[in-house]
GUZA-326911 format. One record per residue: residue in three letters; x, y, z of N, C-alpha, C, O in turn. Coordinates in nm, 4 decimals, decimal comma. Example, Ala and Ser with C-alpha at 12.3 -4.5 7.8 and 13.67 -1.06 7.14 Angstrom:
BEGIN
type:Ala	nX:1,3190	nY:-0,5690	nZ:0,7800	caX:1,2300	caY:-0,4500	caZ:0,7800	cX:1,3200	cY:-0,3300	cZ:0,7800	oX:1,4236	oY:-0,3319	oZ:0,8465
type:Ser	nX:1,2850	nY:-0,2250	nZ:0,7080	caX:1,3670	caY:-0,1060	caZ:0,7140	cX:1,2900	cY:0,0030	cZ:0,7870	oX:1,3409	oY:0,1138	oZ:0,8039
This chain:
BEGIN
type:Unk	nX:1,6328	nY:-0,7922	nZ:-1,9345	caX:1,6872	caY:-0,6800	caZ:-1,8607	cX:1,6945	cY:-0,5562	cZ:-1,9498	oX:1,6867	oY:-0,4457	oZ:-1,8960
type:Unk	nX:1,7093	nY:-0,5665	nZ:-2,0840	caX:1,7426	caY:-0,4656	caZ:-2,1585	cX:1,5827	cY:-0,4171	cZ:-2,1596	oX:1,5701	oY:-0,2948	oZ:-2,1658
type:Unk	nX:1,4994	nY:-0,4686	nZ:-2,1562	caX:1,3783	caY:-0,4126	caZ:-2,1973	cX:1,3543	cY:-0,2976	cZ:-2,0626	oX:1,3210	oY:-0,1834	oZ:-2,0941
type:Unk	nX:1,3673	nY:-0,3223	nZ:-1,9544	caX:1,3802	caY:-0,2782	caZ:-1,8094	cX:1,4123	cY:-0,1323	cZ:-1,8748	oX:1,3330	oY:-0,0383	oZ:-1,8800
type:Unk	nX:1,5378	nY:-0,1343	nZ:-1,9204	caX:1,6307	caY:-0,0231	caZ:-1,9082	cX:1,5181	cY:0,0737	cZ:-2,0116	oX:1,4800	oY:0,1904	oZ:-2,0015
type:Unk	nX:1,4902	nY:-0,0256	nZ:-2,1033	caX:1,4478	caY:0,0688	caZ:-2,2129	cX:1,3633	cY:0,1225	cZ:-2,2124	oX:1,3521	oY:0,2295	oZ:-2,2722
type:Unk	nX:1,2479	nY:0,0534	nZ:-2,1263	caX:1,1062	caY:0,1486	caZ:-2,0535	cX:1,1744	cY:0,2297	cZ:-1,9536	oX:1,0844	oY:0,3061	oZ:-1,9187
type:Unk	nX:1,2769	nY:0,2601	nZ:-1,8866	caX:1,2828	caY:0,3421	caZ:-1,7764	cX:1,3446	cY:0,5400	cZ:-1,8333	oX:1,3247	oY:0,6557	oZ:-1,7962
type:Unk	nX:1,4530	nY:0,4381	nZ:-1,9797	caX:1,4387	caY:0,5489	caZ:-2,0361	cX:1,3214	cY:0,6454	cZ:-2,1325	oX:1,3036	oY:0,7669	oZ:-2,1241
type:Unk	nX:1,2687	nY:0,5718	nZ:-2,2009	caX:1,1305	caY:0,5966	caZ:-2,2748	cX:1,0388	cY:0,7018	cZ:-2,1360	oX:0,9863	oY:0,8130	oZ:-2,1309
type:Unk	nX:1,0636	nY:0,5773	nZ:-2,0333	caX:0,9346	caY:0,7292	caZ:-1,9289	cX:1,0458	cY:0,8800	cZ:-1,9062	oX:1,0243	oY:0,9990	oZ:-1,9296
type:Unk	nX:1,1568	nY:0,8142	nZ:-1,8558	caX:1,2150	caY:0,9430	caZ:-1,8135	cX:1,1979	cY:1,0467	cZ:-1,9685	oX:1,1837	oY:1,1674	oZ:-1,9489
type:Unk	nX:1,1995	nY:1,0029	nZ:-2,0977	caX:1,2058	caY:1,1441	caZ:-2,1863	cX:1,0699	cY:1,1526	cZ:-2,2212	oX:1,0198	oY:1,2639	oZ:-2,2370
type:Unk	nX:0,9880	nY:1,0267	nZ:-2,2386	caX:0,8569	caY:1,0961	caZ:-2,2032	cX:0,8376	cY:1,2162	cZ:-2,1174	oX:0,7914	oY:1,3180	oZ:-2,1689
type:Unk	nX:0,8713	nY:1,2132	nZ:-1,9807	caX:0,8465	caY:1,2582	caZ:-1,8844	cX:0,9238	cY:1,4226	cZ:-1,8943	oX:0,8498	oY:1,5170	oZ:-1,8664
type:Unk	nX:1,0518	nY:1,4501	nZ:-1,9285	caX:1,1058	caY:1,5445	caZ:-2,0013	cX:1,0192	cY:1,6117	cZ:-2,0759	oX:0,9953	oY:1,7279	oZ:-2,0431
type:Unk	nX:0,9550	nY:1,5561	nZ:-2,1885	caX:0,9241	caY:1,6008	caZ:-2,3020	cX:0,7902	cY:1,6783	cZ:-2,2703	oX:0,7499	oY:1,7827	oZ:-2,3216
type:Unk	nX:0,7278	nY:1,5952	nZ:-2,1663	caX:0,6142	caY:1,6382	caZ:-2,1262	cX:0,6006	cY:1,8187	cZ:-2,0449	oX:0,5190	oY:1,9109	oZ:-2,0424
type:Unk	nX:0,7148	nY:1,7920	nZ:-1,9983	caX:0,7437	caY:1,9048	caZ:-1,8919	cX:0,8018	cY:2,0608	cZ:-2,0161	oX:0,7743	oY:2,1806	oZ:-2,0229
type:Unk	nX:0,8834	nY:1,9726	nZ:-2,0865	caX:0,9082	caY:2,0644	caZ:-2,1810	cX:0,8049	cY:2,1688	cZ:-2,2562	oX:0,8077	oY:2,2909	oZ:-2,2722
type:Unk	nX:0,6946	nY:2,0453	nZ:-2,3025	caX:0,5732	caY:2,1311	caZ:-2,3903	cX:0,4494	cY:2,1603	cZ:-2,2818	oX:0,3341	oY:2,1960	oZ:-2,3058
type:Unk	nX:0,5078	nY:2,1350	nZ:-2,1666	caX:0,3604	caY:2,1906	caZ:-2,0611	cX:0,2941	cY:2,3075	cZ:-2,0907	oX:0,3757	oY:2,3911	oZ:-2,1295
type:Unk	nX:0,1899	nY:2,3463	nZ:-2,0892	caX:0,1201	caY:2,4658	caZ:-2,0964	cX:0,0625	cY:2,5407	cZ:-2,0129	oX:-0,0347	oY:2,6127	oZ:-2,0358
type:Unk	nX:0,1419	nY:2,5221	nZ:-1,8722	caX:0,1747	caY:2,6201	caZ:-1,7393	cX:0,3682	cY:2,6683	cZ:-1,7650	oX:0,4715	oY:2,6490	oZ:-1,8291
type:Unk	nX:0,3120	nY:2,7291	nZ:-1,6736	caX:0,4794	caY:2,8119	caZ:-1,6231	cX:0,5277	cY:2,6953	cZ:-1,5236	oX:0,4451	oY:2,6345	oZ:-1,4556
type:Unk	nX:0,6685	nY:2,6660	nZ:-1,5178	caX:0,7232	caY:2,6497	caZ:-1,4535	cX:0,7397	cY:2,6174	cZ:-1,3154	oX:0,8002	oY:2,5206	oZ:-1,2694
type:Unk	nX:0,6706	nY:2,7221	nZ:-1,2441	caX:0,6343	caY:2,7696	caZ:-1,1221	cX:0,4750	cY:2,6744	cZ:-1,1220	oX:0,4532	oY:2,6150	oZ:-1,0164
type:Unk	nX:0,3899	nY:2,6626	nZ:-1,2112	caX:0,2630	caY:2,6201	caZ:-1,1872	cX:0,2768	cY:2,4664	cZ:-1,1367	oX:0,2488	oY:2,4053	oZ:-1,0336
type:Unk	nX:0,3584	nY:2,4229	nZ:-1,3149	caX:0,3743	caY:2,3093	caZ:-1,2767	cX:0,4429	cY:2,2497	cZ:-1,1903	oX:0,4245	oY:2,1284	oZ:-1,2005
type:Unk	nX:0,5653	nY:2,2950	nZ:-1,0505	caX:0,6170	caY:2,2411	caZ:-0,9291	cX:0,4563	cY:2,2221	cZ:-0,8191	oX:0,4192	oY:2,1372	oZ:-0,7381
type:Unk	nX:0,4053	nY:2,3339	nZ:-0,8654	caX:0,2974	caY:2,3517	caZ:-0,7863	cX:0,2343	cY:2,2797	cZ:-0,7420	oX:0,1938	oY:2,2581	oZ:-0,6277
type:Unk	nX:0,2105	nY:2,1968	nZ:-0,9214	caX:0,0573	caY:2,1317	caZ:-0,9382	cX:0,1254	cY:1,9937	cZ:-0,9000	oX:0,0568	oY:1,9112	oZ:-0,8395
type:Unk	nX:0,2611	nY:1,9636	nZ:-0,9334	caX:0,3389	caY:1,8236	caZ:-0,8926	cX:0,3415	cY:1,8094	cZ:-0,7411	oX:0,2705	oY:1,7200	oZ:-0,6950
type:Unk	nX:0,4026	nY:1,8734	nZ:-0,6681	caX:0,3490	caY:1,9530	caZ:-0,5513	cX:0,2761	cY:1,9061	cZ:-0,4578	oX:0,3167	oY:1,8544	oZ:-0,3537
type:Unk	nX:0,1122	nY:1,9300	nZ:-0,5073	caX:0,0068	caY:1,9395	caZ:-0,4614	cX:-0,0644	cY:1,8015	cZ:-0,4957	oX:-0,1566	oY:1,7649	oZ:-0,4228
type:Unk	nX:-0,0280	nY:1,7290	nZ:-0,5960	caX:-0,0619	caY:1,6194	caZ:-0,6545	cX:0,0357	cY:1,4991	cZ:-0,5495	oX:-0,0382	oY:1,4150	oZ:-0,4983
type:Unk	nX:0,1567	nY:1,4861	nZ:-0,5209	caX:0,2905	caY:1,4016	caZ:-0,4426	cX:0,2298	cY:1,4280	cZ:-0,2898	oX:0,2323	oY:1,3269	oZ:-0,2196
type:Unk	nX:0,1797	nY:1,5386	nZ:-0,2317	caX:0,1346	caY:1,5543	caZ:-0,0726	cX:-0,0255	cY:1,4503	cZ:-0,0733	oX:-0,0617	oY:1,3651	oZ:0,0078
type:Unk	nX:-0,0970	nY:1,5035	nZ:-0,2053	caX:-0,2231	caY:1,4448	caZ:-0,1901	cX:-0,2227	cY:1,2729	cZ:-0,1933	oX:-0,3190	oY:1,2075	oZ:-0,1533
type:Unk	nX:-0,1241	nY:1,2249	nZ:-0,2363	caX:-0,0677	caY:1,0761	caZ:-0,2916	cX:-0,0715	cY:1,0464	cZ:-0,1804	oX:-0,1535	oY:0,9700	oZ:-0,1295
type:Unk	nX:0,0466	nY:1,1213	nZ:-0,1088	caX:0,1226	caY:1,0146	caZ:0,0241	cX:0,0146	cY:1,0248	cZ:0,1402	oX:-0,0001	oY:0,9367	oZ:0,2249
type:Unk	nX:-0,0323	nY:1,0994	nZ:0,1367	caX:-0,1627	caY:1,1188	caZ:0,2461	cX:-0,2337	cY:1,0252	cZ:0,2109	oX:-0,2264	oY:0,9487	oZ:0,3071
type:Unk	nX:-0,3281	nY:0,9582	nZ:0,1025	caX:-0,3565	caY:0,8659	caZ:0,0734	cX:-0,3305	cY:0,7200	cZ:0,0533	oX:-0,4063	oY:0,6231	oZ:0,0494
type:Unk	nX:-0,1759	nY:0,7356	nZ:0,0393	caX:-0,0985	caY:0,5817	caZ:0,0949	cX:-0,1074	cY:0,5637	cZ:0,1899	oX:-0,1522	oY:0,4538	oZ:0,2226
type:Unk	nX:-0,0660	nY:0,6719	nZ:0,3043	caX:-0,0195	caY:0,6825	caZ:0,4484	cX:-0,1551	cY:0,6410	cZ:0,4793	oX:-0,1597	oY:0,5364	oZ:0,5441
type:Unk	nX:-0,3016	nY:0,7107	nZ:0,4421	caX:-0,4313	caY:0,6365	caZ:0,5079	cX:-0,4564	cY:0,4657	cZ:0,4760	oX:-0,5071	oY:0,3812	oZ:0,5498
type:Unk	nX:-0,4116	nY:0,4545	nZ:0,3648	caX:-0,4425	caY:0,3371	caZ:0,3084	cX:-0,3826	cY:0,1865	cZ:0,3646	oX:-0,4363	oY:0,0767	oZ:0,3791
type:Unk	nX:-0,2206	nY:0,2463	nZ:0,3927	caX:-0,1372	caY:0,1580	caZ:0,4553	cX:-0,1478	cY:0,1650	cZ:0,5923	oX:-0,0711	oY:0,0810	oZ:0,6395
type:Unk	nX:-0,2334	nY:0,2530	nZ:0,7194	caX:-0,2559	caY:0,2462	caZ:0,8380	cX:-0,3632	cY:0,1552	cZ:0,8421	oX:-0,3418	oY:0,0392	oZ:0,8772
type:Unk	nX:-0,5003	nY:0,2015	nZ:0,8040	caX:-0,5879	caY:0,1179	caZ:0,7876	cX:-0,5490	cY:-0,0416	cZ:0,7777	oX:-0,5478	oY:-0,1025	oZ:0,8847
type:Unk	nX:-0,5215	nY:-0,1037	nZ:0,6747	caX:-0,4850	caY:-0,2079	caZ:0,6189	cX:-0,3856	cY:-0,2266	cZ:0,7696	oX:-0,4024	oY:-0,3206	oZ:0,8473
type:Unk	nX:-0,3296	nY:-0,1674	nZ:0,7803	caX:-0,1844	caY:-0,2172	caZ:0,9198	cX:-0,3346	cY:-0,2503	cZ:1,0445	oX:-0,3527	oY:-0,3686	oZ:1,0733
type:Unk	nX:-0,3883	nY:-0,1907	nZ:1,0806	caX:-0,5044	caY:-0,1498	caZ:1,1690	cX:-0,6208	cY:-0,3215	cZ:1,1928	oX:-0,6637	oY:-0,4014	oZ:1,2760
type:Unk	nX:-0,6183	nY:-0,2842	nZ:1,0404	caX:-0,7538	caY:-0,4381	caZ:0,9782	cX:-0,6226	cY:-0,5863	cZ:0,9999	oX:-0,6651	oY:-0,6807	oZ:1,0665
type:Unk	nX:-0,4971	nY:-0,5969	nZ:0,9530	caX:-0,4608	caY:-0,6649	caZ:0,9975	cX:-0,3422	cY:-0,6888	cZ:1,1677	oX:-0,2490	oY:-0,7614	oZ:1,2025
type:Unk	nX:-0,3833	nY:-0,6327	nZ:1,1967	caX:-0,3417	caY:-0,5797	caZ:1,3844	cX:-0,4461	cY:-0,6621	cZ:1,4157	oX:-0,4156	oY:-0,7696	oZ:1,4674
type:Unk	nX:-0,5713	nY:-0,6366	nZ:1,3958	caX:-0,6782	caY:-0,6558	caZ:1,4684	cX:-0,7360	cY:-0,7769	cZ:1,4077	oX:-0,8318	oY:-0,8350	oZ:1,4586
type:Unk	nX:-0,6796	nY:-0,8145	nZ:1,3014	caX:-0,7422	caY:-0,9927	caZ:1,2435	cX:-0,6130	cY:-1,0543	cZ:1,3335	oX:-0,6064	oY:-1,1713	oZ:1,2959
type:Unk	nX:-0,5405	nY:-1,0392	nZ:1,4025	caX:-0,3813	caY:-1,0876	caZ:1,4470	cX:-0,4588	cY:-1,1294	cZ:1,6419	oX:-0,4509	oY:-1,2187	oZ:1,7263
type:Unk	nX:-0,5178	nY:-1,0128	nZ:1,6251	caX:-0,5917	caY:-1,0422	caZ:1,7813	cX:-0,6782	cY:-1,1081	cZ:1,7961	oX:-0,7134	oY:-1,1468	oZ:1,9076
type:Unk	nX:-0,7430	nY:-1,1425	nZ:1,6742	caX:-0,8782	caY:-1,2729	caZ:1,6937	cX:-0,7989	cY:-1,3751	cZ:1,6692	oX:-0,7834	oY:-1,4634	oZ:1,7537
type:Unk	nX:-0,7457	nY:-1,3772	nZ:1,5660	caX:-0,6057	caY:-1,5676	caZ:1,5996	cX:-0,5643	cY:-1,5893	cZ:1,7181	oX:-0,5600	oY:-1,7005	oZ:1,7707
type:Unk	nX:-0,5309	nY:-1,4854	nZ:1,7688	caX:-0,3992	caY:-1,4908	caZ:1,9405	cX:-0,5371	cY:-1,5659	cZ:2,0151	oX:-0,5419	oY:-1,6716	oZ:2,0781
type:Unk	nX:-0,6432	nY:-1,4705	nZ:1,9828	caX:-0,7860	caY:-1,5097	caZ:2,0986	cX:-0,8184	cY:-1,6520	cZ:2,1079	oX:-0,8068	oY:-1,7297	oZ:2,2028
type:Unk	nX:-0,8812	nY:-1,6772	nZ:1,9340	caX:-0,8939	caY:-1,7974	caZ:1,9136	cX:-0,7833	cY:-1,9569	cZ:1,9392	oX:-0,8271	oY:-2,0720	oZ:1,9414
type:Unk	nX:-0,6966	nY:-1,9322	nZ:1,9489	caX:-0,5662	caY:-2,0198	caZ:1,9910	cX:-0,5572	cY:-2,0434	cZ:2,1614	oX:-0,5306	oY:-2,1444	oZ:2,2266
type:Unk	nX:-0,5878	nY:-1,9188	nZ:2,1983	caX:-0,5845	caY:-1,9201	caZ:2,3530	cX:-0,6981	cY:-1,9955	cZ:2,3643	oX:-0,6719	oY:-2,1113	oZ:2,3968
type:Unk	nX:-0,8239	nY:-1,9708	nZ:2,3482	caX:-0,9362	caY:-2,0171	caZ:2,4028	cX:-0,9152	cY:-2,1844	cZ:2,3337	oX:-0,9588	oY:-2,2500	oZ:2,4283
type:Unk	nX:-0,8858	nY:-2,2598	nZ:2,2555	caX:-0,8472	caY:-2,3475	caZ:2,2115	cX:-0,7252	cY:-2,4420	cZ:2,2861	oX:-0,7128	oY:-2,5644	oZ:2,2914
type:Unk	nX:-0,6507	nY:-2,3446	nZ:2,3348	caX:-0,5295	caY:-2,3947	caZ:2,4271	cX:-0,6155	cY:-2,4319	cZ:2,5850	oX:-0,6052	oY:-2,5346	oZ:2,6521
type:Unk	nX:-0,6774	nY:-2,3420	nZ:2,6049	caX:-0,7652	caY:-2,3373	caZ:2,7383	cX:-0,8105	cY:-2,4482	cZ:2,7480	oX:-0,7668	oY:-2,5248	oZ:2,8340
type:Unk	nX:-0,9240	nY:-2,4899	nZ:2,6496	caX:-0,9690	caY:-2,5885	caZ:2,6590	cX:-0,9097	cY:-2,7716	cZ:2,6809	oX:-0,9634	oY:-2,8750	oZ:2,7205
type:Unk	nX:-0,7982	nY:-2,7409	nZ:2,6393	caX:-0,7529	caY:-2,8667	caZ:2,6256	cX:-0,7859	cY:-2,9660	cZ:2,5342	oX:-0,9031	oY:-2,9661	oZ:2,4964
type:Unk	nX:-0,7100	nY:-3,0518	nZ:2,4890	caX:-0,6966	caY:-3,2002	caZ:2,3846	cX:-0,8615	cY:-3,2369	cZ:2,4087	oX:-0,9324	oY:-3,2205	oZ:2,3095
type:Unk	nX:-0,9284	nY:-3,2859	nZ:2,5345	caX:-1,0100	caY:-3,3272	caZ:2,4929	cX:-1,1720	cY:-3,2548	cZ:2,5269	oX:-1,2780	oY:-3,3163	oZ:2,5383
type:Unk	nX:-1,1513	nY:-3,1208	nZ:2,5368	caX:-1,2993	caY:-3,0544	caZ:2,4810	cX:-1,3293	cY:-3,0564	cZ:2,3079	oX:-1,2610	oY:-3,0758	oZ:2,2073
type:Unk	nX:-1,4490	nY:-3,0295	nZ:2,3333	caX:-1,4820	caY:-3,0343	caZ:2,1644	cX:-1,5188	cY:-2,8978	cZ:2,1026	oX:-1,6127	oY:-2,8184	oZ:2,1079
type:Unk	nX:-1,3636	nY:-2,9127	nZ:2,0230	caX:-1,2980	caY:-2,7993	caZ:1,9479	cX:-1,3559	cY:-2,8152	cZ:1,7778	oX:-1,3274	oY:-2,9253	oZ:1,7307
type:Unk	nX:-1,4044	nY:-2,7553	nZ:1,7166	caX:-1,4472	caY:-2,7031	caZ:1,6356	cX:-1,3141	cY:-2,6397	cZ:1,5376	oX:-1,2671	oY:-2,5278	oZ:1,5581
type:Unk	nX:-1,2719	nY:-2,7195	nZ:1,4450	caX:-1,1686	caY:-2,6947	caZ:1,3476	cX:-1,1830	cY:-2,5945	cZ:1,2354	oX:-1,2332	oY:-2,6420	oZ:1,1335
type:Unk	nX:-1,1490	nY:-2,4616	nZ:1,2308	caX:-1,1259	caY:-2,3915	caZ:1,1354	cX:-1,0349	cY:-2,3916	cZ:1,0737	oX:-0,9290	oY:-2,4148	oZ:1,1320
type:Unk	nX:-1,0326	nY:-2,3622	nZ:0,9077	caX:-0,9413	caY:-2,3487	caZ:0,8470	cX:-0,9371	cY:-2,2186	cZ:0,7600	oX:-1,0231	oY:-2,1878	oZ:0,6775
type:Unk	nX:-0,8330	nY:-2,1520	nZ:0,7881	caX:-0,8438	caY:-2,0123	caZ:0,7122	cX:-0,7523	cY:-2,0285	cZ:0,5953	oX:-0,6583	oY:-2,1060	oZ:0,6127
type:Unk	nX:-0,7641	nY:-1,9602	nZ:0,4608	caX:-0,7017	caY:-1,9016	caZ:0,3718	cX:-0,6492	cY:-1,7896	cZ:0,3542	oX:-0,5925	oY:-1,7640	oZ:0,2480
């Protein structure tokens, strides 16, 4: 646990120190943090819809496959998949 603490402080004065000796103004660097935090979350936000999207739609071929399996009944010949 102590190690936890001790990387969290190390980034935070990293992170200080960094801001301290920046070689923009002030004003640049909110800017450029800014512009860098909007471009991020737009890219999570695509990343994590998609992925929500790809598994939505792997969720609707199970429901399918189960139904058509239920349909059939105990003794048609069902074809056993096994997924990982």
């Amino acid at each position: 646990m102590n190690r936890i603490w001790f990387f969290i402080i190390g980034l935070a004065a990293g992170g200080a120190a960094g801001l301290l000796f920046a070689p923009q103004s002030g004003r640049a660097t909110r800017a450029t943090i800014k512009d860098k935090s909007v471009k991020y979350s737009k890219d999570v936000s695509g990343y994590t819809s998609g992925k929500a999207r790809h598994l939505a739609n792997k969720a609707k071929g199970y429901a399918h496959e189960v139904k058509e399996v239920l349909t059939r009944g105990k003794g048609g010949e069902v074809e056993v998949k096994t997924y990982i």
